[in-house]
C-alpha positions in Angstrom: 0.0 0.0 0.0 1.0 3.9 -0.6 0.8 6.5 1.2 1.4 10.1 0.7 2.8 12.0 3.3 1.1 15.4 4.0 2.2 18.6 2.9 3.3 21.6 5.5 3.8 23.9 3.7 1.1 26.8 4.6 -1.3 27.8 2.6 -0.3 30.0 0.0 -1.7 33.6 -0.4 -3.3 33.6 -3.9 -4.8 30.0 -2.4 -6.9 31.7 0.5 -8.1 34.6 -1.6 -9.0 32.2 -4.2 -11.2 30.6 -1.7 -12.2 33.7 -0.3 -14.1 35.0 -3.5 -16.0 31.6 -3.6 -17.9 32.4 -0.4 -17.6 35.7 -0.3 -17.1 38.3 2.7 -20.2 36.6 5.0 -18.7 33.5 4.2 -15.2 33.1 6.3 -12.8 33.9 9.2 -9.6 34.9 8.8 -8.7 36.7 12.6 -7.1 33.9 14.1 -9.1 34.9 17.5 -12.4 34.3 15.4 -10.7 31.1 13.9 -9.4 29.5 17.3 -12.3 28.1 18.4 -12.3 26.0 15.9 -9.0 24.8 16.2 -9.7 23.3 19.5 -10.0 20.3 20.9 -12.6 19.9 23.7 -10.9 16.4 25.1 -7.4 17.2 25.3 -5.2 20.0 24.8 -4.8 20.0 21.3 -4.7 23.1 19.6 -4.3 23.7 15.6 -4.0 26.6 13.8 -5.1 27.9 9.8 -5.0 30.3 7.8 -8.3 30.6 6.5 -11.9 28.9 7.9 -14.7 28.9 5.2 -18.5 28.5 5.8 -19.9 27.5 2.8 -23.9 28.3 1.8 -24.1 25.9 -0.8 -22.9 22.5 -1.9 -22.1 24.5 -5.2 -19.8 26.6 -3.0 -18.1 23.0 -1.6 -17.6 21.5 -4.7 -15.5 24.7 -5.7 -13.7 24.8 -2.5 -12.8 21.1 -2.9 -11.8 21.7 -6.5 -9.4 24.7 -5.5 -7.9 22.6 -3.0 -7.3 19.5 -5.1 -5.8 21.3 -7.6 -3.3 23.2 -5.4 -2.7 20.1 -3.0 -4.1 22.1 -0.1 -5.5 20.0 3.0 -9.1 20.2 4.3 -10.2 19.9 7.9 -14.7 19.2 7.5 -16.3 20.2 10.4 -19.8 19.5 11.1 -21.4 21.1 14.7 -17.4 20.7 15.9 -18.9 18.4 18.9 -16.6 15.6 18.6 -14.5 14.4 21.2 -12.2 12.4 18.9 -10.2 15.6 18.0 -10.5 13.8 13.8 -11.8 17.4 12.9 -9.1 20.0 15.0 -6.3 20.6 12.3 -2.4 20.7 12.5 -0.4 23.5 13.9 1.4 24.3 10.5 -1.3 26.2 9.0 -1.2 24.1 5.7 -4.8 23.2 6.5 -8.1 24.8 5.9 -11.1 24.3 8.0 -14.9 24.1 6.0 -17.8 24.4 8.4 -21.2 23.0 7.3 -22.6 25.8 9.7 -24.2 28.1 7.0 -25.5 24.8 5.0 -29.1 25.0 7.2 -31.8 24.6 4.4 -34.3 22.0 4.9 -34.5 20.1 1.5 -37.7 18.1 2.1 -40.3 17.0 4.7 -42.1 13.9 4.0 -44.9 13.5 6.0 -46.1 10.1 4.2 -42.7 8.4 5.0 -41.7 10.3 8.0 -38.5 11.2 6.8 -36.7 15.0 7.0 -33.8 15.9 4.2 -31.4 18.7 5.6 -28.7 20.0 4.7 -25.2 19.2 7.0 -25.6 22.7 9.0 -28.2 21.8 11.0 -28.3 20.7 14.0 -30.2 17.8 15.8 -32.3 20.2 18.0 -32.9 22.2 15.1 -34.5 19.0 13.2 -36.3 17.6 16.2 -38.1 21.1 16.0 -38.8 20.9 12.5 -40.6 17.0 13.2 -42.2 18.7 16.1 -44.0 21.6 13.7 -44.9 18.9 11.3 -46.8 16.9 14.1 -49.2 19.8 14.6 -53.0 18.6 13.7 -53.7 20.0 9.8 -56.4 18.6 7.8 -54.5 16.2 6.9 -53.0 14.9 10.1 -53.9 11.9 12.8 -55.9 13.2 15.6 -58.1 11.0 16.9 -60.0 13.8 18.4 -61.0 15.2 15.0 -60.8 11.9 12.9 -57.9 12.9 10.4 -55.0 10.9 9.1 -51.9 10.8 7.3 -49.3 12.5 9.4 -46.7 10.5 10.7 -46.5 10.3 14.6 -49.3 12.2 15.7 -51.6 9.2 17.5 -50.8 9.7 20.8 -49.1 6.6 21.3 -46.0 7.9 19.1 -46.7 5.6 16.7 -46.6 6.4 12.5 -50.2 6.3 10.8 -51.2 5.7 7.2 -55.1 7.3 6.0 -57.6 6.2 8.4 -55.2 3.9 10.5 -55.7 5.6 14.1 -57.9 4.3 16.6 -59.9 6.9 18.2 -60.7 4.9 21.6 -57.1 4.2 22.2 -55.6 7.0 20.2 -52.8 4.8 18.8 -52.7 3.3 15.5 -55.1 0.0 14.3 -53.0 -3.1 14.1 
C-alpha cells in the first residue's frame, strides 16, 4: 500500500483569496481569535491553527472549494457542529490546512410526512430537526388526531406511533393493528 505523506507547507496567499471569492465576505474567518475556536480540541489540549476557515452556503460553494484545494494540493479539515470528542476534525499547527464548516449549510430540502423522513442539509443541527418534526406533528387537515378523525401524518396518534389514511384508533388513540 501507498501513502502520501502530507504537505506543511502553509497555505499560499493567492490559495486563500482564491477561496475567499468563492464564499464571499459573510462566508469566512480569517482573525485567528475568530478562527481558534475552531482549532480546538474539547478532550485534550490540542490546539491547531489555519489560515483561513470557510463556511460554505451551498454544496455548489463546496464543490469549488474542494476543487481549489485539489488542484493546489491544499489540506481540508470538515467540520460539522465541531462536537466531537475524537479531535479527527481539529487541524495541524502548521497552517497548511483549511477548516470548512457546514454551519451556513441550514436549508431543509424536504419533509415527508407520508414516509416520516426530513432531508437537511449538514448545518443543522439535531435540535434544530427535532423542532422541524415537532411543527410537522401539529393537527392539519391532513393529520392523525383521533380527536378530529384525520390521518396521514406521521407520529401524531398519541401513542407515538406512524399512521397511514384512516389507521388511528380513536378509543385508544394509537394506530389500528
Amino acid at each position: 500500500m501507498t501513502t502520501t505523506e502530507r504537505g506543511t507547507r502553509p497555505v499560499a496567499g493567492s490559495v486563500i483569496e482564491r477561496l475567499k471569492a468563492v464564499v464571499g465576505p459573510g462566508g469566512y474567518l480569517d482573525e485567528p481569535s475568530d478562527i481558534d475556536p475552531y482549532c480546538r480540541a474539547w478532550r485534550d489540549p490540542w490546539h491547531g491553527r489555519v489560515p483561513l476557515l470557510l463556511r460554505p452556503s451551498s454544496t455548489a460553494d463546496v464543490a469549488r472549494i474542494v476543487e481549489i484545494c485539489a488542484e493546489t494540493r491544499t489540506a481540508i479539515v470538515p467540520q460539522g457542529g465541531n462536537t466531537g470528542l475524537t479531535g479527527a476534525s481539529q487541524p495541524h499547527e502548521d497552517m497548511s490546512e483549511v477548516i470548512v464548516s457546514t454551519s451556513r449549510l441550514k436549508r431543509v430540502l424536504e419533509v415527508d410526512i407520508l414516509n416520516d423522513t426530513i432531508t437537511v442539509e449538514a448545518g443543522i443541527v439535531l435540535a434544530e430537526v427535532q423542532n422541524i418534526a415537532a411543527d410537522q406533528n401539529e393537527c392539519t387537515s391532513d393529520s392523525c388526531d383521533p380527536n378530529t378523525g384525520c390521518a396521514h401524518i406521521s407520529k401524531s396518534c398519541s401513542d407515538g406511533n406512524a399512521c397511514t389514511a384512516d389507521a388511528c384508533d380513536p378509543s385508544t388513540g394509537g394506530c389500528f393493528r
